[in-house]
C-alpha positions as CSV (number, residue, x, y, z in Angstrom):
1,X,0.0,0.0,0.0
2,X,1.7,3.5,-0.8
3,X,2.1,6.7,1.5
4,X,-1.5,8.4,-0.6
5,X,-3.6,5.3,0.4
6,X,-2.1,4.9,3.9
7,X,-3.4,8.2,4.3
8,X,-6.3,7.8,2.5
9,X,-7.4,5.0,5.2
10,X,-6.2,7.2,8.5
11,X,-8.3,9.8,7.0
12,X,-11.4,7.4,6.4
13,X,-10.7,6.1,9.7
14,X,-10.1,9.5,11.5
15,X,-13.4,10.9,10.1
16,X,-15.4,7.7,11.0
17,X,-14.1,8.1,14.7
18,X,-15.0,11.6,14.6
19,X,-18.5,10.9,13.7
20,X,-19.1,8.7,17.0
21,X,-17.9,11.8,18.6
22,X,-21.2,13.4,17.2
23,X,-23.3,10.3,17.8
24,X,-22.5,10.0,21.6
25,X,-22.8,13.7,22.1
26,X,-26.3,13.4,20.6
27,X,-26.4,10.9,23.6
28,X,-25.2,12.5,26.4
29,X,-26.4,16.3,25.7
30,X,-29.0,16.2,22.6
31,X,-29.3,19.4,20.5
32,X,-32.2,21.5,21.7
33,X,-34.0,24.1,20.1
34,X,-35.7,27.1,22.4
35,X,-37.9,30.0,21.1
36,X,-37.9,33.1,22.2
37,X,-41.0,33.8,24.1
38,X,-42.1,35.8,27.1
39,X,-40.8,35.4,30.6
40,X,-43.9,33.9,32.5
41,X,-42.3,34.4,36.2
42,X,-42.2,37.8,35.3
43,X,-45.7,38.4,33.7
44,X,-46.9,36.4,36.9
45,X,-46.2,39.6,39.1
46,X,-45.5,42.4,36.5
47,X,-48.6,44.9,36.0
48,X,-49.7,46.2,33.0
49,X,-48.4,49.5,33.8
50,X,-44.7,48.4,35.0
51,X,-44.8,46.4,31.7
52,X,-45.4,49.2,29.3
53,X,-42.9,51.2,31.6
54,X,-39.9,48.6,31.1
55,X,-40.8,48.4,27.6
56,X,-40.6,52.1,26.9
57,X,-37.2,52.2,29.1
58,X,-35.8,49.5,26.7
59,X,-36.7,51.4,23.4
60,X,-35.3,54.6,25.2
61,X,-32.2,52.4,26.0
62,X,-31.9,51.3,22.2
63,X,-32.3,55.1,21.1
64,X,-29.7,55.8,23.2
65,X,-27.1,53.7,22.4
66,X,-28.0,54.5,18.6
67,X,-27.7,58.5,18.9
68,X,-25.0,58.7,21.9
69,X,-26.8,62.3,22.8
70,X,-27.0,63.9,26.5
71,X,-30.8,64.6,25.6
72,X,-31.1,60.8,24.7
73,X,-29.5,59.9,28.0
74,X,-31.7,62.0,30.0
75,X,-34.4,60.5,28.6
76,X,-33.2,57.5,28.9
77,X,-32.2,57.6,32.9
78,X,-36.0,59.2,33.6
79,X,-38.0,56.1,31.8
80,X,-35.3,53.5,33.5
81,X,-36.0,55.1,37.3
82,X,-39.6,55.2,37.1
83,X,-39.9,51.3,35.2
84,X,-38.0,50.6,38.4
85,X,-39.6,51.7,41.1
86,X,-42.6,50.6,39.1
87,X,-41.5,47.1,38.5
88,X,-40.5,46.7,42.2
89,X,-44.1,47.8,43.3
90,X,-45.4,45.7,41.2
91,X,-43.4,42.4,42.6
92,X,-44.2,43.9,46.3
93,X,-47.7,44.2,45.4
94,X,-47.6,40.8,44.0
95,X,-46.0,38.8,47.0
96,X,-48.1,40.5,49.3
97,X,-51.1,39.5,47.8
98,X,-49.8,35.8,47.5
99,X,-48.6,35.9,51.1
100,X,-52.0,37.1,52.3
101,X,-53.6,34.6,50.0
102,X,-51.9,31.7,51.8
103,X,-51.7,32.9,55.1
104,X,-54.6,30.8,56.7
105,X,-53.3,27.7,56.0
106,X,-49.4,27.3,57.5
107,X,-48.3,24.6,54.6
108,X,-49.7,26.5,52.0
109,X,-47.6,29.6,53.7
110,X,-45.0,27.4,53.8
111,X,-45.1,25.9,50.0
112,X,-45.9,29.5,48.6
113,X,-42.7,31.4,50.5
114,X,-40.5,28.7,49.2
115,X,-42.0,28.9,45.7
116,X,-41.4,32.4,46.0
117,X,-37.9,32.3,47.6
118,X,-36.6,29.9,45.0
119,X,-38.6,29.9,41.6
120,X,-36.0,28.5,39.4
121,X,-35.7,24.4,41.3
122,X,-37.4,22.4,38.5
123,X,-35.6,19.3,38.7
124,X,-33.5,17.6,37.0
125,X,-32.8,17.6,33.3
126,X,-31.1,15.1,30.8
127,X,-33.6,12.3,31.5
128,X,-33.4,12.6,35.0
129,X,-29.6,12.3,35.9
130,X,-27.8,15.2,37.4
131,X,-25.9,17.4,35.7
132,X,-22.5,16.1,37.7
133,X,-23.6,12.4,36.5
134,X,-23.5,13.6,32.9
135,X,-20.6,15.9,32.9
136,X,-18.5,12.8,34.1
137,X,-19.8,10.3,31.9
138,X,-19.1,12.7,29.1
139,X,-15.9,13.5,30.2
140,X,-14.8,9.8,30.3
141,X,-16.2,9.3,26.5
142,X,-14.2,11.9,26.0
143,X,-10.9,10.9,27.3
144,X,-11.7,7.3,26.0
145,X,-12.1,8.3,22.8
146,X,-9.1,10.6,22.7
147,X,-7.0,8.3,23.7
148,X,-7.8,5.4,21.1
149,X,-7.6,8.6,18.4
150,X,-3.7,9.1,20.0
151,X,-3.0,5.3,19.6
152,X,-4.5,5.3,16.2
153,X,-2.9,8.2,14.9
154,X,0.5,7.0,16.8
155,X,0.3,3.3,15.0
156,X,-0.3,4.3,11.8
157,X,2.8,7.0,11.8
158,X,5.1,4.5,13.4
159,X,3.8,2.3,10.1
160,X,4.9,4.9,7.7
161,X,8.7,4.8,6.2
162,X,9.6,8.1,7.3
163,X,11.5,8.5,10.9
164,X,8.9,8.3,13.6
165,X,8.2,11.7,15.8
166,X,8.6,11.1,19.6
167,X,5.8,11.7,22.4
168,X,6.0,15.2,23.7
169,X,6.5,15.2,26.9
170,X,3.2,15.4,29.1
């Protein structure tokens, strides 16, 4: 077999490894997809008014950065003050309501504080294994399969006529 094929066949071999690279992480961390959409924790406790507030601060933001003008910035530093003061009314309003709401019955006090204390505890994701149970499974794929590319690649040179390269130092 001559030097072209020899490479020819690493190559072939190189790009079939590489595309179990793609197939396990397909496995371990599939490709997902999100659309943009609205936030509903914050539409849960956001009035109408702090809404249309935050969304004229953000266009007043935009028109500032475009123009770079003191009048611009003015404008700019009103609308974001008064969407914030606003916006936190708004979320007081809101948590007192749902505070008062549960207040006569001491679990649902309980279940409603901590649902408002910590909003973002779903669970787990990736089928139901933790996100440390992944990463190291992943990790060991990875190194697995790194080192069987490093053998590979280190056989077929020692193969070739030409003087073999030595193994940098780790």
């Amino acid at each position: 077999m001559g030097t072209v094929e020899a490479r020819n066949l690493c190559m072939d071999t190189f790009l079939g490894d590489v595309s179990d690279v793609g197939v396990a992480l397909d496995k371990e961390a599939p490709m997902q997809n999100f659309s943009r959409r609205r936030s509903r924790v914050a539409n849960q406790w956001l009035s109408s008014e702090a809404a249309d507030a935050k969304r004229e601060f953000r266009r007043l933001e935009r028109k500032f950065f475009r123009l770079r003008t003191t009048a611009s910035y003015d404008a700019y530093k009103a609308a974001r003050s008064t969407a914030n003061e606003l916006v936190t009314r708004s979320r007081e309003q809101f948590i007192a309501n749902e505070v008062a709401d549960a207040s006569g019955n001491p679990r649902s006090l309980w279940r409603t504080v901590n649902r408002l204390l910590h909003p973002g505890n779903a669970g787990c994701v990736y089928g139901g294994r933790h996100h440390a149970d992944v990463a190291a499974s992943f990790s060991a794929f990875c190194c697995d399969k790194l080192g069987r590319v490093k053998d590979l690649i280190s056989n077929t040179l020692s193969s070739w006529p030409f003087a073999p390269v030595a193994d940098p130092p780790p």
